[in-house]
Phi, psi and omega in degrees: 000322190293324188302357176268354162262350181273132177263135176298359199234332187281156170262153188281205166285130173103348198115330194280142216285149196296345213286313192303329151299330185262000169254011160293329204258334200257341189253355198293142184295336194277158181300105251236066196227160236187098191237164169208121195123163181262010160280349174063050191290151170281123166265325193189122178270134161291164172296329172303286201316326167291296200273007194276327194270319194055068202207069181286301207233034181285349168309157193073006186228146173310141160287334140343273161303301186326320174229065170296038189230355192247039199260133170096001199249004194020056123307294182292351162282323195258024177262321187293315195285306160344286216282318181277008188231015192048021181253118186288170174206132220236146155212172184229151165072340166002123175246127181222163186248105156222155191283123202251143166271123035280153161342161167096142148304114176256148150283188166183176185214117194218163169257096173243184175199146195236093193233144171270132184259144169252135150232150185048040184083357209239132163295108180237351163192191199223142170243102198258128166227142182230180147207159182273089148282068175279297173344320189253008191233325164282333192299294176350288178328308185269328183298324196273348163288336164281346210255284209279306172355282209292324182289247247293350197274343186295311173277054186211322178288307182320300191294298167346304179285305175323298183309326186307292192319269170344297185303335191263026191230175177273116166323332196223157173234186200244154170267165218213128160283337185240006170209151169238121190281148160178158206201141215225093184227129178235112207320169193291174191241004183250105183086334187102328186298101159294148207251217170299312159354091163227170222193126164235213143180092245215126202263110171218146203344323199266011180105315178313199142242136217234076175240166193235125151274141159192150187227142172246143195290138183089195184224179173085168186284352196270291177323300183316318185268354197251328175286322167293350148300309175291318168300323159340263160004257153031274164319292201288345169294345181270312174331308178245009185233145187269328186274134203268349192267353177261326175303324206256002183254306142326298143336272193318314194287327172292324164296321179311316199256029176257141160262309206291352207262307153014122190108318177306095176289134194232113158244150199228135179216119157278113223247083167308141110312286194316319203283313192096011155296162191216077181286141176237142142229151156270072180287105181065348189277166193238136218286154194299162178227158233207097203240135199269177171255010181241027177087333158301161163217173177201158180268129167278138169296111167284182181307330174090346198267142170271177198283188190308115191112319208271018195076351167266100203280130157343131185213149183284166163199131176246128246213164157257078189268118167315179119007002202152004203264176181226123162282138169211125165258153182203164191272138180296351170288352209265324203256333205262118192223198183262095162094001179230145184262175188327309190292301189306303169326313196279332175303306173289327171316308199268355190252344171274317156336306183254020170288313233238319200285345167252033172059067180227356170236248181299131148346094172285165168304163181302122180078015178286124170290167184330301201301320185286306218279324167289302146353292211282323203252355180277297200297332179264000157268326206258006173262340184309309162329324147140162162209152220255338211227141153348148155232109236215081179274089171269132158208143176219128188220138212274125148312156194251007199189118175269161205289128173291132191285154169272116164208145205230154170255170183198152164237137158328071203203147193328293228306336173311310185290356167295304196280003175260328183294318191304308214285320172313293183304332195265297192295313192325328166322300210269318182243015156078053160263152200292193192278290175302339185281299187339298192295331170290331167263009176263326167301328189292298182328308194292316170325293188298318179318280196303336187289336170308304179325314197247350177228013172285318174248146159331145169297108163122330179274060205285171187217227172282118136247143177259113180242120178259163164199115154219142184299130220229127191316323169276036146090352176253156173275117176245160199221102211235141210237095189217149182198151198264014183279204191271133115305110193262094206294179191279152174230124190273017164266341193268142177274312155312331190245170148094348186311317217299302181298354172271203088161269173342288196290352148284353190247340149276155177334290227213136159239092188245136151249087221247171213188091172270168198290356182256033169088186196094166192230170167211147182229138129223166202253127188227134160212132187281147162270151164197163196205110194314155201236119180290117169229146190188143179250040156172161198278017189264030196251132162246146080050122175264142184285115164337206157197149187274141168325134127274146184267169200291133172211170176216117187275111171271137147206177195236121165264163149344308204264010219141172181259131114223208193249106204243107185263168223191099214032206203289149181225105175224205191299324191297304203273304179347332177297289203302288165326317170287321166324290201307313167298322168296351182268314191281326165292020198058017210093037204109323210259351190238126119005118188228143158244124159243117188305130178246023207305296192302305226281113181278329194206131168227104163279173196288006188263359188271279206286345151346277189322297201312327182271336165284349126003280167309314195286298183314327182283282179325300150002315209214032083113039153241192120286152141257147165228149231226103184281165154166122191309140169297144194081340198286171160312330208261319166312297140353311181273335184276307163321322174298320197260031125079041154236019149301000000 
């Protein structure tokens, strides 16, 4: 066929004679087609390209025609785009439908290339080589579907375990008046396989701290589960025995008769804030470190004691933590690294440490206390490098001043819950409370405040209320509500009233009301602090930042269906007034259909949900609705479910 475009007397390129280019052309394996015009007519099919097509008498005819089953398939667009603008075009993996020899529509997957042949600069046909890789493109297909099959069933094992290490390890560590805690653990970076690794930091009867490090030998559920035993243990042994040599002698013999647990390394350091004392051991473990407030450090000498099980009974050591210093226990993953030996892990470990604890390398998040930044930054620096094993940070560092109690004189009277929210909010601030204790005690306060506020004295008689917050050695904030007024219990006829102290008393730990003999009413409020704890499979995960309150507004706008009301911070005893206007004003009184968004709304104290039934009534009145948006989880949510008035 090619020989019908060739004069036989002319030489091809280079000299060479044409018959020989063209059975050059006729033997090549790849597919073969030689077109001219911008109808893309056949000059000439190689035989692979003939017998692959099973298209013996396609020369002369536009490729249209030849192959009308590939129409639609924007090939002949892109042979038209080739011819009219001279830019060739390669593709790979093409998937096309043509009818193929033997007979029938086939798929098929090909690899091609598209070049404009010229005479005198001017594009007068196209010269097309394809080859068929379907073979390689279904082999692919399974390998990366088995490839992925085997991945997800991998991460899916991988995530089971991993969650498992988290659910057994503490989300939160408790807040302290005299020391501040954080801690850190980050799954292993080899396979991913969460081990042994845990961490405590356990609040006890006498003022101390209980803190913990330990690695259980392996990876995987059978370490997990060998660890969450031990942690166990543990717990209730610090809970109910006063003597640490017996906890930790009680301990050893419960590991011995374990084979998972057999082995286990433990540092264990009982922490005075007040005093700065410290008993410690080191079972196997590599010894606490000690960071100074001008940046210095030091390694505490261990126990000398072997790991846990091993026949080596567990022995004490006692220590000194200054004033502003900081402790940190840690995991050998921390030390033991890729291409660095024990000593060298350990040279870095105390020089980042004390980078970070005096600001001198990366920037930690905003608002991170000492303790959080030294965690964060030994673990997202000293990892880089890689690391083979868990990684595990516990640090707690003794304040040079413990946190000052909150105390307020108050008059019944609105203006007051302004000056209990600013002060409230600034010490919650002042002591590093988590998002959630936060949101829950700042709704109970304002509750309990206002209730003082509006029924402990006569109308018009305003008298005292008193407000304390102080932080408590076992990690709780308690919160006392006190005023010399009349008690009235709530009348359980009103639907509308009576919420706030039901309200209160759910989002906190303890709710107590107590009625001293020299008159008065006193409520307090007990809730434990916690302050997140990083569990993470990279170091790039941070601690979400409290956000600051916006202040109260309310947005009109009128849709198709209606007017609403899109709200915006706290809606209490302050706001609550206002809040009610503006919806009746955007409902006309009433007279309109209303939706109001609480999307926004940081706090709906009860004086909030008041409004929402004057609200109601007036709209229902005139036989109209209100509908009320507001997310699961939100503050507003929370309240309104409580007081049953979804």
């Amino acid at each position: 066929m090619l020989a019908e475009t060739a004069r036989g007397d002319v030489a091809g390129p280079g000299g060479v004679d044409a018959d020989v280019v063209r059975d050059a052309f006729e033997q090549l394996p790849i597919l073969l087609v030689l077109t001219a015009g911008p109808d893309h007519r056949i000059l000439a099919m190689n035989a692979a390209c003939r017998a692959y097509t099973g298209r013996d008498a396609a020369t002369g005819m536009p490729l249209r025609d030849a192959f009308p089953e590939i129409s639609g398939q924007l090939i002949f667009e892109m042979l038209d785009r080739v011819y009219a603008t001279g830019q060739p075009q390669t593709g790979r993996d093409w998937r096309v439908q043509a009818i193929l020899s033997p007979g029938g529509v086939k798929e098929a997957y090909a690899d091609f290339m598209v070049v404009p042949l010229r005479t005198a600069g001017t594009v007068t046909g196209l010269l097309m080589a394809g080859a068929d890789v379907t073979g390689r493109v279904l082999e692919r297909r399974a390998a990366q579907q088995h490839a992925a099959h085997a991945e997800n069933r991998y991460a899916e094992a991988v995530g089971i375990v991993a969650g498992l290490q988290e659910a057994l390890l503490p989300t939160a560590l408790p807040v302290l008046p005299r020391a501040r805690i954080a801690g850190r653990y980050l799954v292993a970076g080899h396979e991913r396989a969460a081990g042994g690794d845990w961490f405590d930091a356990i609040p006890l009867a006498d003022g101390t701290v209980a803190l913990i490090v330990g690695d259980v030998v392996g990876h995987g559920v059978a370490a997990s589960a060998a660890m969450a035993q031990l942690r166990a243990v543990l717990n209730e042994l610090l809970a109910a025995e006063p003597d640490l040599s017996q906890v930790l002698a009680r301990t050893d013999a419960f590991a011995s008769r374990s084979p998972a647990l057999r082995a286990a390394t433990l540092a264990l350091a009982v922490l005075d804030p007040g005093e700065g004392t410290m008993r410690y051991t080191t079972c196997g473990h590599p010894p606490p470190l000690v960071v100074g407030t001008d940046g210095s450090s030091r390694f505490l000498p261990g126990s000398g004691t072997g790991p846990l099980g091993t026949g080596a009974p567990p022995t004490l050591t006692t220590a000194t933590v200054g004033r502003g210093e900081l402790v940190l226990l840690y995991s050998d993953g921390l030390i033991e690294r890729p291409n660095r030996t024990v000593h060298e892990g350990l040279t870095e470990l105390a020089k980042v440490a004390s980078d970070a604890a005096v600001n001198r390398t990366l920037l930690a998040d905003i608002g991170a206390t000492t303790a959080e930044r030294v965690c964060q930054l030994t673990v997202e620096l000293l990892t880089r490098t890689g690391y083979a094993d868990d990684v595990t940070t516990l640090a707690a560092q003794r304040l040079a001043e413990p946190v000052p109690a909150l105390s307020l004189e108050l008059r019944s009277e609105v203006a007051s819950l302004a000056e209990v929210r600013r002060s409230f909010t600034q010490w919650l601030s002042h002591i590093d409370a988590g998002t959630e204790d936060w949101d829950a005690l700042m709704l109970a306060v304002i509750e309990i405040v206002t209730n003082a506020i509006e029924h402990a004295y006569p109308a018009g008689a305003p008298g005292p209320v008193g407000f304390t917050a102080a932080l408590c050695d076992d990690g709780h904030l308690e919160c006392r509500v006190s005023d010399t007024g009349v008690w009235r219990e709530p009348d359980p006829a009103a639907s509308d009233r009576g919420h706030g102290l039901m309200v209160a008393g759910h989002v906190v730990d303890e709710m107590r009301v107590s009625h001293p003999e020299a008159g008065g009413t006193v409520v307090t409020l007990r809730h434990r602090l916690r302050r997140p704890a990083l569990l993470a499979s990279d170091a790039s995960a941070r601690p979400a930042a409290y956000p600051p309150e916006p202040p109260f507004a309310v947005d009109l706008t009128v849709a198709a269906s209606g007017p609403r009301a899109r709200v915006r911070g706290p809606v209490d005893i302050v706001t609550a007034d206002k809040f009610a206007r503006q919806l009746l004003t955007a409902s006309r009184g009433g007279t309109l259909s209303l939706t109001v968004d609480l999307s926004e709304v940081t706090h709906l104290a009860s004086a909030g949900v008041r409004a929402l039934y004057q609200v109601r009534e007036q709209v229902t009145a005139h036989q109209r609705e209100l509908a009320l948006v507001a997310p699961p989880g939100s503050p507003a949510r929370v309240v309104l479910e409580l007081v049953h008035f979804l």
